[in-house]
N, C-alpha and C positions, 0 to 999 in steps of 0.2 A: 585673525583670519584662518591657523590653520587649524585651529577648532571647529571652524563652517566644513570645512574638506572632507575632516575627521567622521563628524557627526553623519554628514550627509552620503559617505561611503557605508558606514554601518547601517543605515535608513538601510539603502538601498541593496545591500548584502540580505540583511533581515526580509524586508518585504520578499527579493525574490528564495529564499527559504521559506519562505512561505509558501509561494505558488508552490515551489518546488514539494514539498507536505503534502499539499491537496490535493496536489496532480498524482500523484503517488497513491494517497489514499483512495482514487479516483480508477486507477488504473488497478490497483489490488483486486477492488469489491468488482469488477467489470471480468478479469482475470476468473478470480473464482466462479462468477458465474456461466464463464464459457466454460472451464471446465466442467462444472456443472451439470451443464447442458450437453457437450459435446462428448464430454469423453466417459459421463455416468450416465448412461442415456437414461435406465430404469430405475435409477437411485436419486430420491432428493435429496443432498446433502445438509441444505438449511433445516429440512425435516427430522433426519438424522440426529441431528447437534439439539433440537431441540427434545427431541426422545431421548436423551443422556447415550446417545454411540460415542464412546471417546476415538477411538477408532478416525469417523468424521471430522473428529474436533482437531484430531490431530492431524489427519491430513488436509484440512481448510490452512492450518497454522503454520504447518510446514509449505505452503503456498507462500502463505505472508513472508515468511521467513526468505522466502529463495528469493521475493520479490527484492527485500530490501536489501539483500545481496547483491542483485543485479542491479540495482538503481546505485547504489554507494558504487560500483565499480564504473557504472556509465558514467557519475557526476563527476 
């Protein structure tokens, strides 16, 4: 029996890392895009990244970055 315990504390550890991944990846791409919008008014970003501006790339990434900083310190 303390294998069923075992087992089913890992399940349920797992699956909610999971939400917790999607919601994050969720919240990233949502993230970027109000900056996007709000704080580059006259700048596409997405557009940027794809016309090779590393510049873009790198400040979309340092987004992600600060993100997952914040969310590891929230969890």
């Amino acid at each position: 029996m303390p294998e069923f315990a075992l087992l089913r504390t890992s399940i349920i550890t797992t699956v909610l890392h999971l939400v917790f991944g999607i919601v994050a990846i969720f919240v990233g791409a949502i993230t970027i895009k109000l900056v996007d919008k709000l704080v580059f008014k006259r700048i596409d970003l997405e557009e940027e990244i794809a016309r090779g501006n590393l510049a873009a790339a790198v400040l979309a990434g340092s987004i992600w970055i600060a993100l997952a900083m914040i969310l590891v310190h929230a969890g």
